[in-house]
PLY file of the C-alpha trace (Angstrom):
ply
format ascii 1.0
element vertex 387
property float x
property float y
property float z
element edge 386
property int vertex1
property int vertex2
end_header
-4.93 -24.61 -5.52
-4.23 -22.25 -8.24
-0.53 -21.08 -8.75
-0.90 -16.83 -8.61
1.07 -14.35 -10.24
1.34 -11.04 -8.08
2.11 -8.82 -10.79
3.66 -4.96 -9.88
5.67 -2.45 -11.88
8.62 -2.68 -9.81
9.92 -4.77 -7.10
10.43 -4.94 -3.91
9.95 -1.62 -3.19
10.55 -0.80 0.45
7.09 1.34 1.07
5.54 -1.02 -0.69
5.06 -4.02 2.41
1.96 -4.88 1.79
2.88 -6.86 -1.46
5.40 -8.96 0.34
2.23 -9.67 3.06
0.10 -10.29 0.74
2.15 -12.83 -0.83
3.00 -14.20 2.23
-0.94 -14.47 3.57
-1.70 -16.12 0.27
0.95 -18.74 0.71
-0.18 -19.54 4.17
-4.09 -19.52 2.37
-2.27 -22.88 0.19
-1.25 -21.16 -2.88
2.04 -21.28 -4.67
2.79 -17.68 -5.91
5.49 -15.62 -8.10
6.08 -12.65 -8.67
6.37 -10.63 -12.21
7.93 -7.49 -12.05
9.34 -4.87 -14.60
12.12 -3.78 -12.58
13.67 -6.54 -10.58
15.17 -3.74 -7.61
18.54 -4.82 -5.75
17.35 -5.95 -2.27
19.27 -7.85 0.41
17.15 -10.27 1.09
16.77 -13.60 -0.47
13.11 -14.50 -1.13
12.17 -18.37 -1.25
9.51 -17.77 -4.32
10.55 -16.84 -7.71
11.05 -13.48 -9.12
10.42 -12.73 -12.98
11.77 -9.71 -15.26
10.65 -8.80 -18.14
12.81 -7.14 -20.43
13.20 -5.47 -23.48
15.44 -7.55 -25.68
14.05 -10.80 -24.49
12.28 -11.44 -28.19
12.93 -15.26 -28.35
11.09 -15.23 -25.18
8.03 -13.15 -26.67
8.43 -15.30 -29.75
8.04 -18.72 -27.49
4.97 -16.53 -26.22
3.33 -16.57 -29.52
4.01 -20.01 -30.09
2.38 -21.33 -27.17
-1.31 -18.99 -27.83
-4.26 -19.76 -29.77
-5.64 -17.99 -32.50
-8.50 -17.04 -29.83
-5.88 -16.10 -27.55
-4.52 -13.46 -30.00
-8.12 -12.21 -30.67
-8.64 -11.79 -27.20
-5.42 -10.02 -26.17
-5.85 -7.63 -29.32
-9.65 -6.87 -28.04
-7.78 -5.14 -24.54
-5.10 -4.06 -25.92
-6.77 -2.21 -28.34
-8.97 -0.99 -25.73
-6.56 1.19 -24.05
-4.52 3.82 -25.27
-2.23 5.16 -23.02
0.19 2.54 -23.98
1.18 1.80 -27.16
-0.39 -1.38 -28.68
2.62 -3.53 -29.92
3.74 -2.53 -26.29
0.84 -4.27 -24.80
0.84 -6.85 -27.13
4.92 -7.50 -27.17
5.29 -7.91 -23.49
1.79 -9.48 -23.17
3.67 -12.69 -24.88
6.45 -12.64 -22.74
4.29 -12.75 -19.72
2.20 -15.72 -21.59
5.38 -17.83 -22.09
6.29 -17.30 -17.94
2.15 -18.07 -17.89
2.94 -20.95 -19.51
5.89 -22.57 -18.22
5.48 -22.07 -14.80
1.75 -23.33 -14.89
0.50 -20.09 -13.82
-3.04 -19.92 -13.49
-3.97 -16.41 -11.85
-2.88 -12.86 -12.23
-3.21 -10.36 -9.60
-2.42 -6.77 -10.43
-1.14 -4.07 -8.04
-2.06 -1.21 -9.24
-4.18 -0.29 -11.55
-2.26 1.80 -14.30
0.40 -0.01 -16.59
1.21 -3.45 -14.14
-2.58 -3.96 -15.34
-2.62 -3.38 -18.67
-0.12 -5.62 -19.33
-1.58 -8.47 -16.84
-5.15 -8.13 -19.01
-2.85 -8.64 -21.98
-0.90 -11.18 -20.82
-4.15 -13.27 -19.14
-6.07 -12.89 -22.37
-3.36 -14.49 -24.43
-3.18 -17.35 -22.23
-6.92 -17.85 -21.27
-6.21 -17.80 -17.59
-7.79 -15.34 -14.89
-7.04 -11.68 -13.98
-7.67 -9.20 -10.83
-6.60 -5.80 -9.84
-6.15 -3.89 -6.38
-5.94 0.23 -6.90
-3.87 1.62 -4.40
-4.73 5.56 -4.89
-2.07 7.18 -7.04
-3.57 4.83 -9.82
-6.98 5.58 -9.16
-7.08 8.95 -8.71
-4.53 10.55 -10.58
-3.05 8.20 -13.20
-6.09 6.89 -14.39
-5.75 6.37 -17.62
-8.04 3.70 -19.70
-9.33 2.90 -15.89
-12.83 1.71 -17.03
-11.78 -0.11 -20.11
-9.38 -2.30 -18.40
-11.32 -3.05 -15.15
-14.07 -4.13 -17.69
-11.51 -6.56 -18.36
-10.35 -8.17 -15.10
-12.61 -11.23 -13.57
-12.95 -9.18 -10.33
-11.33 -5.21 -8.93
-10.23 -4.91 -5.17
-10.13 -1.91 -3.64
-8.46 -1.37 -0.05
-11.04 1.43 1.57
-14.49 2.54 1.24
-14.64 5.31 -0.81
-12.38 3.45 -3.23
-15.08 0.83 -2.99
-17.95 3.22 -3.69
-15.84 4.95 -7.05
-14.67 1.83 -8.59
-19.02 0.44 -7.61
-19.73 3.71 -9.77
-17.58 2.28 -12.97
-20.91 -0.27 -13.43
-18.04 -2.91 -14.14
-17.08 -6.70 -13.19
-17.50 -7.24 -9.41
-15.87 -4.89 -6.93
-14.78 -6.06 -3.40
-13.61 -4.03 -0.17
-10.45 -5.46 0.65
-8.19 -3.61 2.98
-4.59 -4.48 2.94
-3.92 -6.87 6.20
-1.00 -6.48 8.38
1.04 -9.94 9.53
0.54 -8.57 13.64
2.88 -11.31 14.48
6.03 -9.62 12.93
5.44 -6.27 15.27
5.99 -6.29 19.00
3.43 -4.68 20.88
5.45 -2.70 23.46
4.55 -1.55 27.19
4.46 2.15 27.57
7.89 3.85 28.00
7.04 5.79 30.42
8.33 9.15 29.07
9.19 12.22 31.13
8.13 14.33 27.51
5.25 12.77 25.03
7.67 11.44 21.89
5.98 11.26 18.65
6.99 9.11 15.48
6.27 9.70 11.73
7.29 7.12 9.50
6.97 7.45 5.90
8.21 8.81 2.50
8.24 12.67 2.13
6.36 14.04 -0.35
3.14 16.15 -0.22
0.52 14.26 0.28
2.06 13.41 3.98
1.02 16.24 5.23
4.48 17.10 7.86
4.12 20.67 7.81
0.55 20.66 9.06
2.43 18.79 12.14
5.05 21.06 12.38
3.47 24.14 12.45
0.95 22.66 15.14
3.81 21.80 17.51
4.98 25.38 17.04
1.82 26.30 18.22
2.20 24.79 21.26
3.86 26.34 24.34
7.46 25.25 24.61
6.64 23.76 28.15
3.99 21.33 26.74
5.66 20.47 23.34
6.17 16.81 22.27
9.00 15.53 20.76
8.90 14.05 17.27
11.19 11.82 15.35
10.76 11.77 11.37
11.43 8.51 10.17
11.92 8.65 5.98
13.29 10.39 3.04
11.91 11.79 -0.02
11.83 15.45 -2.27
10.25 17.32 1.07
12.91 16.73 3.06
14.99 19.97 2.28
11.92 22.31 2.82
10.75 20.16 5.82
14.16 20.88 7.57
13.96 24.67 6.35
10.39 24.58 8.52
11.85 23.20 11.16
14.51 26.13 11.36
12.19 28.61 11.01
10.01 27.52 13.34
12.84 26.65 15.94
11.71 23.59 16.72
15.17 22.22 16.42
14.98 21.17 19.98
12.09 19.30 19.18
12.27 17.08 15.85
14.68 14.79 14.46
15.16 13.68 10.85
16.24 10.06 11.21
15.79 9.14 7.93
15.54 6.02 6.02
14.93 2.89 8.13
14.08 -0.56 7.08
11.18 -2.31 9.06
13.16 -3.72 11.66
14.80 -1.12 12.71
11.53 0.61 12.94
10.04 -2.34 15.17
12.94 -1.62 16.91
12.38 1.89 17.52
8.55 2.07 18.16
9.28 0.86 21.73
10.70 4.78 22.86
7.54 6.54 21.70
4.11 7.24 22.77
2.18 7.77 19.91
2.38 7.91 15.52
0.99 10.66 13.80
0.22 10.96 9.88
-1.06 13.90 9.01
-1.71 12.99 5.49
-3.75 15.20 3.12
-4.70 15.31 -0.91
-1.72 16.40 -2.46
-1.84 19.68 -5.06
-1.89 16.67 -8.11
-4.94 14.63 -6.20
-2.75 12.48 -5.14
-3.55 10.63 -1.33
-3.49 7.72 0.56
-5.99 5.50 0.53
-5.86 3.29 3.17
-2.22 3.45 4.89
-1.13 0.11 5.73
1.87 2.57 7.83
-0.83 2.61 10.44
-1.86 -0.53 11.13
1.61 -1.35 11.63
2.14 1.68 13.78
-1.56 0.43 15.88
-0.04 -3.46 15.75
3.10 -2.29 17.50
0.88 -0.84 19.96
0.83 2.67 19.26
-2.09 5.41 19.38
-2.45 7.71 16.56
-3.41 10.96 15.39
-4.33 11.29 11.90
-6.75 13.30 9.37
-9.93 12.14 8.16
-8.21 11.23 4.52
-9.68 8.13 2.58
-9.23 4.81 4.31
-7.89 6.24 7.80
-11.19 6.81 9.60
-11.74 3.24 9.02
-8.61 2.42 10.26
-8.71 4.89 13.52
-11.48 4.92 15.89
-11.96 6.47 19.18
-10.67 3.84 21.32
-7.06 3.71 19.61
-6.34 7.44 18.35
-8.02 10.59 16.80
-8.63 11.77 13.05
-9.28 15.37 12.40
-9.50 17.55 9.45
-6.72 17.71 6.82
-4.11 20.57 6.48
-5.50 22.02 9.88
-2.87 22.49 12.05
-5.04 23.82 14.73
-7.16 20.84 14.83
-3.89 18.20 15.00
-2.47 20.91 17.70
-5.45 20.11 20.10
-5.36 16.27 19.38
-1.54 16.11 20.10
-2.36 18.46 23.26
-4.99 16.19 24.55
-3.12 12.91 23.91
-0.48 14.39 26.19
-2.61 14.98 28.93
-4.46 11.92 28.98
-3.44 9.93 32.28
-1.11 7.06 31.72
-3.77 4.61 32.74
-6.02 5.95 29.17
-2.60 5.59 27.09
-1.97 2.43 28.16
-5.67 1.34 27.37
-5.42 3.18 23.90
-2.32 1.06 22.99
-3.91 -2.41 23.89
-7.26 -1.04 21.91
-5.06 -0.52 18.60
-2.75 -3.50 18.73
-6.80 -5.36 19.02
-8.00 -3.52 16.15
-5.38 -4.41 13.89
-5.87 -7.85 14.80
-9.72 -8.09 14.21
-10.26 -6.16 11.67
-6.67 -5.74 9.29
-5.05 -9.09 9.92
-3.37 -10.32 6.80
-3.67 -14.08 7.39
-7.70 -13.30 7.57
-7.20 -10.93 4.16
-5.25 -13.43 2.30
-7.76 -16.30 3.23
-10.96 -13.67 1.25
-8.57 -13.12 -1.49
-8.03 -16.81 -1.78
-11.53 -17.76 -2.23
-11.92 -14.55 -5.01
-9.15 -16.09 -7.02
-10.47 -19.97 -6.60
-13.75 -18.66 -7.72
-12.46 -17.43 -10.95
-12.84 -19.96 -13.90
-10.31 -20.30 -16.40
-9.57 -21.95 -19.78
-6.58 -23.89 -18.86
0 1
1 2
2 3
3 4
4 5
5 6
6 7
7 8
8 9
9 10
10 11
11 12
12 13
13 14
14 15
15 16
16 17
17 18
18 19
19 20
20 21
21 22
22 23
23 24
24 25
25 26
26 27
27 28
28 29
29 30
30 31
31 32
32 33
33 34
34 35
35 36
36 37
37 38
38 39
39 40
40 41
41 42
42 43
43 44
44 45
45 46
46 47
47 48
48 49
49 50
50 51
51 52
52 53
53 54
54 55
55 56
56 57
57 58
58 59
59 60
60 61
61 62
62 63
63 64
64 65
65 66
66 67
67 68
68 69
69 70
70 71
71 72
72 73
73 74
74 75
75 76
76 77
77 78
78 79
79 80
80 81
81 82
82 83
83 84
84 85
85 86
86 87
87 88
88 89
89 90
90 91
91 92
92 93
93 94
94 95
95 96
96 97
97 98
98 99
99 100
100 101
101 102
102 103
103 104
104 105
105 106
106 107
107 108
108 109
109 110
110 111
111 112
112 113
113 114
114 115
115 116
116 117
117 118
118 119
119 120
120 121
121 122
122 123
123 124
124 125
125 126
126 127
127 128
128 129
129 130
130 131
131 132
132 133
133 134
134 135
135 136
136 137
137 138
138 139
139 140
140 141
141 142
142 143
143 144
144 145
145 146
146 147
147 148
148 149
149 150
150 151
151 152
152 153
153 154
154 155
155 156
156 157
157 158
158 159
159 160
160 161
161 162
162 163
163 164
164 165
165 166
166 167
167 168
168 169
169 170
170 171
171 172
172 173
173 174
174 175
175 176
176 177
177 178
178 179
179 180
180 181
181 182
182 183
183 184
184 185
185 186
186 187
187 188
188 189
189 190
190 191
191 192
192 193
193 194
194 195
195 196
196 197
197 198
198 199
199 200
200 201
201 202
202 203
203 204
204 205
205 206
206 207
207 208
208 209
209 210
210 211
211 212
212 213
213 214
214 215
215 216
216 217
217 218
218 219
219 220
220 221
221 222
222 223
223 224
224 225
225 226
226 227
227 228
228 229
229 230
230 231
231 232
232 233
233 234
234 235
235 236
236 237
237 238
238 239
239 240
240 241
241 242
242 243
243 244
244 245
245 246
246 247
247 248
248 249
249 250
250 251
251 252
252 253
253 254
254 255
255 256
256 257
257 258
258 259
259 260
260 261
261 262
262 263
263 264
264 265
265 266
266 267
267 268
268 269
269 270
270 271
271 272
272 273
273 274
274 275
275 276
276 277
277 278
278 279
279 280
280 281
281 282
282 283
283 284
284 285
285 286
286 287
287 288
288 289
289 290
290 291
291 292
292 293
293 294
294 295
295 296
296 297
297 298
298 299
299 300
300 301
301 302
302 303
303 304
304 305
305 306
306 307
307 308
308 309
309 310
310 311
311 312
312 313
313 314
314 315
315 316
316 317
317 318
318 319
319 320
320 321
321 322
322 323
323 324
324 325
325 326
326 327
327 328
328 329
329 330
330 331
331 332
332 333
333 334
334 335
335 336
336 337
337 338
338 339
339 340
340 341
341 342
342 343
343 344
344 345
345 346
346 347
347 348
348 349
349 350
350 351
351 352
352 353
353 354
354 355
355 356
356 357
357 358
358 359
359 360
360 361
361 362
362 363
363 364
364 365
365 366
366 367
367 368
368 369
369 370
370 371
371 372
372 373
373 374
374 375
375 376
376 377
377 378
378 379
379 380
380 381
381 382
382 383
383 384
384 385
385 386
């Protein structure tokens, strides 16, 4: 089976799970795969597949990339670079032979780009110059806001992945190579599904980073607007550029009593936690720049841990939520996530419990990453190559 090449800008970034499950699914699928990053980050953990940088003063390396092209190679690689000009050319074409000589001497046969802005320019490049396949996955900030050269380089790639429907439908729209609905699985065997903890108050949990598009205030202001006697508890579990103003809200709004700012947590600690609460909410929304989520694997880990959720009717989410597990209402409409959280907390504990067995289910039959990796598998094998 074909050696792949997950290719992202930076690496491993901790919001970023779904590349380390992915990687993971398509190892179990039979595949060896590496990873080629940009920006190697610090991390903790040792991984037991190989990790690439690229950097800048590496020109023997890009000079052993030349070396080990074809003249057709070069024609092809000029053709998309020249394609796209957000990036600078001899950028494209520089780094595009440093990736070839990794291509090269690890016997990589596949690329597979996250993202869809620079990680896949370079990838064309690099795939063109060595004759070998190329896909891409957009995740939403690349589709949507930085979408520079978008059609020109998906013209390029073998086959596009996107992770929800409307993705699907935009990306269907570009009249390009094939598109495939692909949503990003979830390994259901790393999350405990807990029992209900039998609270004497409803606690809520919100995990993620804090920036707009998140959509916390919308949930603050809607537990202001419920009577102190009813109000849930929620715990806050992230950091980001919000947090400041989010903590100013909460002041104003004396809800002090009510939320907690726990702030960053790494996954196990958060597996850890999810057994003291009754319920997630994300109440995301389209940020001021366009930016959203697109289909948040943060809830199908919430829903495999057992969880019910409340969320907003944003991209990928009403795929993700159904009746039996949770509720999606409007964006920025506090009054709308108000009556959800007020009806979740009257619900008898006999519906909760039967919500939390219906999402930890729906993860597993519909967003399981071992099923996920094994589609993805078959795109790649599908893909013919020159090498």
């Amino acid at each position: 089976m074909k050696h792949i090449a997950i290719y992202v800008p930076q690496f491993p970034v901790p919001s970023e799970t779904f590349v380390i499950t992915e990687i993971e699914a398509l190892r179990a699928a039979g595949h060896k795969v590496s990873v080629i990053t940009m920006e190697h980050l610090a991390h903790t953990n040792q991984f037991d597949f190989e990790v690439f940088e690229l950097k800048r003063e590496r020109i023997t390396t890009t000079l052993k990339g030349l070396c080990c092209t074809t003249l057709q190679g070069v024609a092809n690689a000029y053709k998309a670079a020249s394609s796209q000009h957000a990036i600078r050319n001899l950028s494209l074409l520089y780094f595009g032979l440093q990736i070839n000589y990794l291509i090269k001497k690890q016997q990589i046969s596949h690329i597979h780009c996250h993202f869809m802005h620079s990680s896949l320019a370079y990838g064309i490049v690099a795939a063109k110059y060595a004759g070998i396949g190329v896909s891409s996955v957009g995740h939403g900030h690349d589709v949507y806001v930085n979408a520079n050269d978008l059609n020109a380089k998906l013209a390029f790639c073998d086959f596009n992945v996107a992770v929800c429907q409307d993705m699907f439908h935009l990306l269907q729209n570009i009249k390009t190579h094939s598109v495939h609905l692909l949503h990003c699985g979830v390994d259901v065997t790393k999350f405990t599904h807990h029992k209900s903890p039998g609270n004497h108050q409803v606690k809520l949990l919100f995990v993620g980073r804090l920036v707009d598009k998140k959509g916390i205030e919308f949930a603050l202001q809607a537990l202001a607007d419920i009577p102190a006697l009813q109000r849930p508890q929620l715990d806050i579990v992230g950091s980001g550029p919000k947090l400041a103003s989010l903590v100013a809200s909460v002041n104003y709004l004396h809800l002090n009593k009510w939320v907690r700012f726990l702030g960053q947590r790494d996954s196990h600690e958060i597996i850890t936690l999810s057994k003291e609460y009754d319920a997630f909410i994300a109440p995301f929304c389209i940020a001021e720049n366009g930016d959203k989520d697109t289909g948040p694997v943060v809830l199908k880990e919430a829903m495999a841990m057992g969880l019910p959720t409340i969320t907003t009717n944003i991209m990928g989410c009403t795929e993700i939520v159904d009746e039996s597990c949770g509720y999606t209402v409007p964006s920025k409409d506090s009054a709308a996530l108000k009556k959800a959280i007020l009806t979740f907390c009257q619900l008898p504990e006999a519906e909760r419990r039967k919500m939390r067995l219906a999402a930890r289910n729906r993860v597993q039959a519909h967003f399981n990453a071992r099923k996920q990796g094994l589609k993805l598998s078959y795109l790649i094998e599908q893909v013919a190559y020159e090498n």
